[in-house]
N, CA, C and O atoms as a MOPAC input file, in Angstrom:
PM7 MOZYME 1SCF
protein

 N     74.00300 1   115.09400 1   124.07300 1
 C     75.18200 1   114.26700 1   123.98200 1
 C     76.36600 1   115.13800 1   123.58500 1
 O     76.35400 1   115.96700 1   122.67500 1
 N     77.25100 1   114.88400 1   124.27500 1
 C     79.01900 1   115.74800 1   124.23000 1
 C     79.22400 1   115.34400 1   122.69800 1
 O     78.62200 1   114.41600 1   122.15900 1
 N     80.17700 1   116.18900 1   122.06000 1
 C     80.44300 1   116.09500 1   120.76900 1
 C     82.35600 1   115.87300 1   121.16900 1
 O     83.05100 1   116.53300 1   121.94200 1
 N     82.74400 1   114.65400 1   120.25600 1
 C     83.94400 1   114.25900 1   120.28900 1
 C     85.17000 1   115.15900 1   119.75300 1
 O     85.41000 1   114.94500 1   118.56400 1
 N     85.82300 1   115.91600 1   120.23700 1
 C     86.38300 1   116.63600 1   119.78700 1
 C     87.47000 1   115.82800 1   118.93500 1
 O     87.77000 1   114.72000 1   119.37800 1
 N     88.25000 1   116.37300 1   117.45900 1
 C     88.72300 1   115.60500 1   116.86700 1
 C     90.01300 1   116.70900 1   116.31900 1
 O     89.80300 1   117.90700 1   116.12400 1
 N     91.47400 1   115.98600 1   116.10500 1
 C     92.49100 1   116.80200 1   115.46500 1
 C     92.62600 1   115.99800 1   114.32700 1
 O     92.38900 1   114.80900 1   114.11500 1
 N     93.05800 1   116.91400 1   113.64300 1
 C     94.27500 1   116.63700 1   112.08800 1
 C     95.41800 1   116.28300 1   112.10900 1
 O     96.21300 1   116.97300 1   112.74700 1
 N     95.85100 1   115.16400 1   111.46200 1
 C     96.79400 1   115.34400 1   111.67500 1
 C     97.57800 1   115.03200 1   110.43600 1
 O     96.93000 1   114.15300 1   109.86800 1
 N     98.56200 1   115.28700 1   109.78800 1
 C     99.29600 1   115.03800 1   108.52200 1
 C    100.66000 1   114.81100 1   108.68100 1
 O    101.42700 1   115.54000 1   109.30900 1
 N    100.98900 1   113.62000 1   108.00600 1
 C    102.53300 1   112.79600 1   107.75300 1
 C    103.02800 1   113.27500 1   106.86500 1
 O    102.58000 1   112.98900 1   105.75500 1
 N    104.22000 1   114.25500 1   106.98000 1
 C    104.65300 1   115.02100 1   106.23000 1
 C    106.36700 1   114.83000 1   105.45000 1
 O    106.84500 1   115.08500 1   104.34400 1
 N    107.00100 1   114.10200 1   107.04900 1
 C    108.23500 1   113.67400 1   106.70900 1
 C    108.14400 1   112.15700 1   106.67400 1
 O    107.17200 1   111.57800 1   107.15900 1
 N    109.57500 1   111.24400 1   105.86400 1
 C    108.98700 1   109.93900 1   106.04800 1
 C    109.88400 1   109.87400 1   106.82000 1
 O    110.69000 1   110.73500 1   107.17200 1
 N    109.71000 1   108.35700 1   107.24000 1
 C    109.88400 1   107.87100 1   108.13900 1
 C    111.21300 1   106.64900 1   108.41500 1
 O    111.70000 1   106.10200 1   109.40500 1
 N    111.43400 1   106.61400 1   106.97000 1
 C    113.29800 1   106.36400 1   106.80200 1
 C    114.23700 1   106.69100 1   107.77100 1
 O    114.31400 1   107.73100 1   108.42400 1
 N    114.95400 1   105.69200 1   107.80300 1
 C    115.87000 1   106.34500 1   108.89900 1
 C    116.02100 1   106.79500 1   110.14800 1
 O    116.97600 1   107.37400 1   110.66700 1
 N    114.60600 1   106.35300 1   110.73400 1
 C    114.26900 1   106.68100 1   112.20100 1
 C    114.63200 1   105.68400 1   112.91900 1
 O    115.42100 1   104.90600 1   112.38400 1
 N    114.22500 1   105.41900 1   114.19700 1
 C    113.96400 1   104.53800 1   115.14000 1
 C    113.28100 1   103.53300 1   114.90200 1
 O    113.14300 1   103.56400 1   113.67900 1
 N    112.67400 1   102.50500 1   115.35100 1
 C    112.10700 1   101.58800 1   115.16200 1
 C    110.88100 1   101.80000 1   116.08400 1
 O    109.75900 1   101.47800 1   115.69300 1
 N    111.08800 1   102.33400 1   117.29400 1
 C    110.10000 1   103.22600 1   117.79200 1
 C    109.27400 1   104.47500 1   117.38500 1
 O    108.36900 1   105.00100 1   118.03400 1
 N    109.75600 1   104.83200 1   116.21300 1
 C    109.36100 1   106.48600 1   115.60200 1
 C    108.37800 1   105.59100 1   114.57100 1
 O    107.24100 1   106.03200 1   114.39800 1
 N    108.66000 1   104.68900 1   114.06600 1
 C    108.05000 1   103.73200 1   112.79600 1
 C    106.91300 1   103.66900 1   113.40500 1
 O    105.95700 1   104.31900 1   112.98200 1
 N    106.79600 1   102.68800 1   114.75900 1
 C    105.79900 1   101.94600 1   115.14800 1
 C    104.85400 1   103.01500 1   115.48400 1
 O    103.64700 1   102.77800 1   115.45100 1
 N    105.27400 1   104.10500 1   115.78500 1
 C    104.24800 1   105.64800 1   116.41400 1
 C    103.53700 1   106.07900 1   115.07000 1
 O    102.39900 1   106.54900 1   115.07200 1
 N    104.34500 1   105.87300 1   113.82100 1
 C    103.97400 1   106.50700 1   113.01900 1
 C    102.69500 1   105.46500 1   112.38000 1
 O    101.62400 1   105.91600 1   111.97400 1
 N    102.92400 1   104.52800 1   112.38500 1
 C    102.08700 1   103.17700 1   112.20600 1
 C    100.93300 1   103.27900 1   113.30200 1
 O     99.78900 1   103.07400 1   112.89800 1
 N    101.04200 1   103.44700 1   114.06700 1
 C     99.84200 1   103.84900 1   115.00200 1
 C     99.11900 1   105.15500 1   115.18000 1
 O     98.41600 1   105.67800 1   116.04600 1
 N     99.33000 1   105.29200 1   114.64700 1
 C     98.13700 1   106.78300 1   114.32800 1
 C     97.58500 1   106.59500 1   113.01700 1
 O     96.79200 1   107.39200 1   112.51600 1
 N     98.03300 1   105.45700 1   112.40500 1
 C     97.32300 1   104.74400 1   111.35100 1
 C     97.69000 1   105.43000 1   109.74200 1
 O     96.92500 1   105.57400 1   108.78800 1
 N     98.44700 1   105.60900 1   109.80600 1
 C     99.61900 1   106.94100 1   107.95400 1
 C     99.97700 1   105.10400 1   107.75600 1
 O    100.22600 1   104.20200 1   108.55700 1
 N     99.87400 1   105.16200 1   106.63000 1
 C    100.14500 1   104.41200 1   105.36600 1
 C    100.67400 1   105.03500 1   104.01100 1
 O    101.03500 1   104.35800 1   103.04800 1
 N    100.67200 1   106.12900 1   104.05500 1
 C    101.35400 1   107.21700 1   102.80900 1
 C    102.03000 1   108.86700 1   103.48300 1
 O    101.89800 1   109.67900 1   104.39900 1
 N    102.56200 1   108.65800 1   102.62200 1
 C    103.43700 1   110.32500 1   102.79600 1
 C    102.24400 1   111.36300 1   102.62500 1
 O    101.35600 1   111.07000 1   101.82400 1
 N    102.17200 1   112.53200 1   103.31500 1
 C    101.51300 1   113.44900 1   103.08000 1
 C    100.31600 1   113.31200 1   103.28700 1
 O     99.58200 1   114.11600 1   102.71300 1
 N     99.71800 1   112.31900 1   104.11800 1
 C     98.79900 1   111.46700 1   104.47400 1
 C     97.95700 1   111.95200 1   105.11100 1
 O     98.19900 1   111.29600 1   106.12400 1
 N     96.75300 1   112.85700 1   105.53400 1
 C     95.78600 1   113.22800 1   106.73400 1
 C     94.58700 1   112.54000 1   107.03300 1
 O     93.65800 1   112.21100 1   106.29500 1
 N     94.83000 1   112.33000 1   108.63300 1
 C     93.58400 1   111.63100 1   109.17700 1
 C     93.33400 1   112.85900 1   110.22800 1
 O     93.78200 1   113.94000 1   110.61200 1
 N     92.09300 1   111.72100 1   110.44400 1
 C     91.35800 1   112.45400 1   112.02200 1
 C     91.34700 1   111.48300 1   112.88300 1
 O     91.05300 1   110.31600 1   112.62600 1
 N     91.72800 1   112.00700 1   114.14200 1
 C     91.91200 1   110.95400 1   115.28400 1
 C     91.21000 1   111.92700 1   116.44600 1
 O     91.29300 1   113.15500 1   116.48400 1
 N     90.40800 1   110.95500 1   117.50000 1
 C     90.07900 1   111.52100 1   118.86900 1
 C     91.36900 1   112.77400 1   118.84800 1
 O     92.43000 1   112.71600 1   118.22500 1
 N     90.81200 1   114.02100 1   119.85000 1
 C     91.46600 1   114.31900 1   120.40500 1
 C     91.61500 1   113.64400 1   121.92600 1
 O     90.68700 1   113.54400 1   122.72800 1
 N     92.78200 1   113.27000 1   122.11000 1
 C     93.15100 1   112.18500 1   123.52600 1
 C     94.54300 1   112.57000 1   123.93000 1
 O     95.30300 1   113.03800 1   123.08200 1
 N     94.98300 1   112.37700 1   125.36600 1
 C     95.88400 1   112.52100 1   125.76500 1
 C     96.78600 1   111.76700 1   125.07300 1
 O     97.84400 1   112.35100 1   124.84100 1
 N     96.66500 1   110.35800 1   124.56900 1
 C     97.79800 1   109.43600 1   123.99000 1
 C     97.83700 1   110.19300 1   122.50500 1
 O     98.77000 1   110.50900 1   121.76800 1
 N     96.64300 1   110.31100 1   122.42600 1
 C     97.36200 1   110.52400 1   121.17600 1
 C     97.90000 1   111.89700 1   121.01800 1
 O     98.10600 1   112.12200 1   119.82600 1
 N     98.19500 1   112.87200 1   121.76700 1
 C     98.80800 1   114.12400 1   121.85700 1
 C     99.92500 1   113.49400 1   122.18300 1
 O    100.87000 1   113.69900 1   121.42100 1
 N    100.18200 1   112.50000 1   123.45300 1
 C    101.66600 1   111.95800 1   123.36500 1
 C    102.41700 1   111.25600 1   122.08700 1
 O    103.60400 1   111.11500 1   121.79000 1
 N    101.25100 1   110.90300 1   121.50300 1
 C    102.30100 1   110.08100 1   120.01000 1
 C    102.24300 1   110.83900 1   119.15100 1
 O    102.69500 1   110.39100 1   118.09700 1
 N    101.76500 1   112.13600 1   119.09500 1
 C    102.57000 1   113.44500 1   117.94000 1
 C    103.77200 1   113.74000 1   118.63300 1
 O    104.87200 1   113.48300 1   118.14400 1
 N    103.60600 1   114.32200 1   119.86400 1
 C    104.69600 1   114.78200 1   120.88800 1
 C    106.34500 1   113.89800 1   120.25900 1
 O    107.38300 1   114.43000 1   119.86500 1
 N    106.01000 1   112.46000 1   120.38400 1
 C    107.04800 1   111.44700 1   119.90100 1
 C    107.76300 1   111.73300 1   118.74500 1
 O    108.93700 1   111.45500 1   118.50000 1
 N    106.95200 1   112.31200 1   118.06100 1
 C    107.61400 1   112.45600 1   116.73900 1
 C    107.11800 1   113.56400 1   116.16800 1
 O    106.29100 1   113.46200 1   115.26200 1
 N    107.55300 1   114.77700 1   116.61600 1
 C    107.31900 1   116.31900 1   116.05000 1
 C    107.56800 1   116.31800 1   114.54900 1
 O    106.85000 1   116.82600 1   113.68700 1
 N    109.27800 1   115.33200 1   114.30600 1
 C    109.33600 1   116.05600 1   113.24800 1
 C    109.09500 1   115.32500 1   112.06200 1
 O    109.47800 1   115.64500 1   110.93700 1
 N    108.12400 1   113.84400 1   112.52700 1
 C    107.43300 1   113.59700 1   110.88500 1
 C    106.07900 1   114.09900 1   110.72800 1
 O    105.63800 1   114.31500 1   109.60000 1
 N    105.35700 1   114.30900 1   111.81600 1
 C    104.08000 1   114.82800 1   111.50000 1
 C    103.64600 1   116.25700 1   112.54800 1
 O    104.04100 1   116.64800 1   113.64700 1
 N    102.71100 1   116.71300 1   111.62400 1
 C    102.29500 1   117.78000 1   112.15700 1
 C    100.88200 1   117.85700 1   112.56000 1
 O    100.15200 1   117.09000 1   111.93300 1
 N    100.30000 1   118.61000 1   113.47400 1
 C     98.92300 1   119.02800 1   113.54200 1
 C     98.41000 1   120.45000 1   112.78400 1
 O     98.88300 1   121.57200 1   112.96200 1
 N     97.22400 1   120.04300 1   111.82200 1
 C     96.65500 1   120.97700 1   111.03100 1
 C     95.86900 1   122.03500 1   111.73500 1
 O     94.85600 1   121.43700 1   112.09700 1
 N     95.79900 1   122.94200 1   112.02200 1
 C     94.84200 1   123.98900 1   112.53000 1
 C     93.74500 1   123.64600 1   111.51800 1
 O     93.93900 1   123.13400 1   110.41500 1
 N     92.14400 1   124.12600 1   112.23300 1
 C     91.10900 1   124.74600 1   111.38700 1
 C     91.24100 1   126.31500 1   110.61100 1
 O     91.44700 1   127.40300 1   111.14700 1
 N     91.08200 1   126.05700 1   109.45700 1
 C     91.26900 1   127.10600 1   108.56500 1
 C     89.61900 1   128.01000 1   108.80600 1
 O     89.37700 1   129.03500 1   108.17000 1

């Protein structure tokens, strides 16, 4: 069985003052706090909804 490849990702800037569209992106990748890291599929959408908003969140490399 294929193993799911998975990214990092961390909410770094908030989200004040954005769009109402930048909110809802940021809300969908599922951040509920500042400084926040999850793991999500790696997926095309969801490479498009970092893409959306470079500059509140970032992707973590493996250390």
């Amino acid at each position: 069985m294929a193993e799911t490849k998975m990214i990092r990702i961390q909410y770094y800037r908030s989200k004040n003052s954005t769009p109402a569209k930048h909110k809802a992106v940021v809300k969908g990748l599922g951040f509920t706090r500042l400084n926040q890291i999850v793991e999500r599929v790696d997926t095309e959408s969801t490479r498009g909804m970092v893409k959306a908003v470079p500059h509140l969140v970032r992707i973590l490399e493996d250390e």
